[in-house]
C-alpha positions in Angstrom: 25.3 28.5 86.3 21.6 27.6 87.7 20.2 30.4 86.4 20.8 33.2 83.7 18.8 36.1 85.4 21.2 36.2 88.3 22.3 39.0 87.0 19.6 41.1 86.3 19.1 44.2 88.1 16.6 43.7 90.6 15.0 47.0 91.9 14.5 48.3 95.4 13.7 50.9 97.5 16.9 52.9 98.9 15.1 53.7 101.8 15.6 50.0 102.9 19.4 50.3 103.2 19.5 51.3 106.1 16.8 49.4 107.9 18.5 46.3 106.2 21.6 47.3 108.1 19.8 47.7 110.9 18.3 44.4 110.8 21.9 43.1 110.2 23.1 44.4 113.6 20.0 43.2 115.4 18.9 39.4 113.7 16.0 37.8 115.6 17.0 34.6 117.5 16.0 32.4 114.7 17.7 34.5 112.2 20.8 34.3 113.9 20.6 30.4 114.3 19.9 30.2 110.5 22.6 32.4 109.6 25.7 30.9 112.1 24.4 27.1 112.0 23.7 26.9 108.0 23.8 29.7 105.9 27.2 32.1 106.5 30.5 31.4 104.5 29.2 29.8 102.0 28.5 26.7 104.8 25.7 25.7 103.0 26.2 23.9 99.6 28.6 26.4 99.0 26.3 28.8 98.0 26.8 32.8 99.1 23.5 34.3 101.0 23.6 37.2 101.6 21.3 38.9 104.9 18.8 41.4 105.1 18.7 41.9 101.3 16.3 44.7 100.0 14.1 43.6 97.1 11.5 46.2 95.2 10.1 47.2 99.0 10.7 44.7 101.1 13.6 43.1 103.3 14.0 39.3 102.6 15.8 37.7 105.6 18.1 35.3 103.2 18.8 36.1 99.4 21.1 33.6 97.4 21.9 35.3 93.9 23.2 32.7 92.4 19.6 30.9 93.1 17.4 33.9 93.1 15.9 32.2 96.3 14.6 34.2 99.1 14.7 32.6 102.5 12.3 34.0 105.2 12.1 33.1 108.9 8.2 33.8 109.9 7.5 35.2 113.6 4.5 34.8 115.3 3.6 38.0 114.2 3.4 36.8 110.7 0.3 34.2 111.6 -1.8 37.5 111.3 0.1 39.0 108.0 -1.1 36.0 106.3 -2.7 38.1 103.2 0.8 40.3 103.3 3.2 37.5 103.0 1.0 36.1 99.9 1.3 39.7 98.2 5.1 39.6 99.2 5.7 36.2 98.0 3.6 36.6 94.5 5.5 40.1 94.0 9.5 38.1 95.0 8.1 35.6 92.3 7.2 38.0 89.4 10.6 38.6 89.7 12.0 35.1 89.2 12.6 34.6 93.0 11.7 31.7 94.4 10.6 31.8 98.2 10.8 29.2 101.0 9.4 29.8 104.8 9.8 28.6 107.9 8.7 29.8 110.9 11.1 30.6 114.0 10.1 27.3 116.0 10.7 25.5 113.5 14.7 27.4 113.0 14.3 26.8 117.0 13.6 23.7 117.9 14.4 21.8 114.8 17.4 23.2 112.9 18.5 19.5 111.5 15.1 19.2 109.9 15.1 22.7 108.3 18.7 21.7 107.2 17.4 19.0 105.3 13.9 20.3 103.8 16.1 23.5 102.5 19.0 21.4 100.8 15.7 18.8 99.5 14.2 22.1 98.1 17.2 23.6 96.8 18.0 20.1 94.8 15.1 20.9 93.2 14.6 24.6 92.3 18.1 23.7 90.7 16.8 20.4 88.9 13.7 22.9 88.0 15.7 25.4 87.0 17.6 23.3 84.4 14.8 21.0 83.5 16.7 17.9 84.7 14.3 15.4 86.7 15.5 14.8 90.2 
């Protein structure tokens, strides 16, 4: 086990459900390339993420419980929510979440690379996490 607050309760806002489910039905592009080329059935590192997952009031786009990582795919709507994401990504922290971004070019146009940054970065929330130098 990486991490022992896996499973704490983490709270949320029951309006989200359904948006969630929503979201589910109708991923973005690069959400969908994420999701069938690296993150569903447990393809990745055999780790289970799950999509769409409400957290306190937001949506995170990828949530890996076992990690208590957050995943987010940034539009180009996000370049002007710059302030909001820091206010998201502060409040997914208090929380013991750690967060890691990319933008939907970069899902896009370079999925190998964001394949190998995420598994890089995950080597090393886990080394973190069990305070084992990589």
């Amino acid at each position: 086990m990486v991490n022992d607050k896996k499973y704490n309760y983490l709270p949320y806002d029951r309006k989200l459900v359904e948006k969630s489910r929503e979201n589910r039905k109708n991923p973005t592009v690069a959400e969908k390339k994420m999701w069938t080329q690296v993150l569903r059935n447990r393809e990745f590192e055999n780790l289970k993420f799950t999509r769409q997952k409400p957290i306190d009031h937001f949506i995170v786009d990828f949530y890996c419980s076992e990690l208590m990582l957050a995943i987010e795919i940034d539009g180009d709507s996000h370049a002007d929510k710059l302030e909001y994401d820091n206010e998201r990504t502060e409040k997914l922290e208090s929380y013991g979440i750690a967060v890691i971004r990319y933008t939907n070019s970069n899902v896009l146009q370079n999925i190998a690379g964001v394949y190998q940054d995420l598994k890089k970065r995950i080597a090393q929330i886990k080394a973190d996490r069990n305070n084992v130098p990589l």
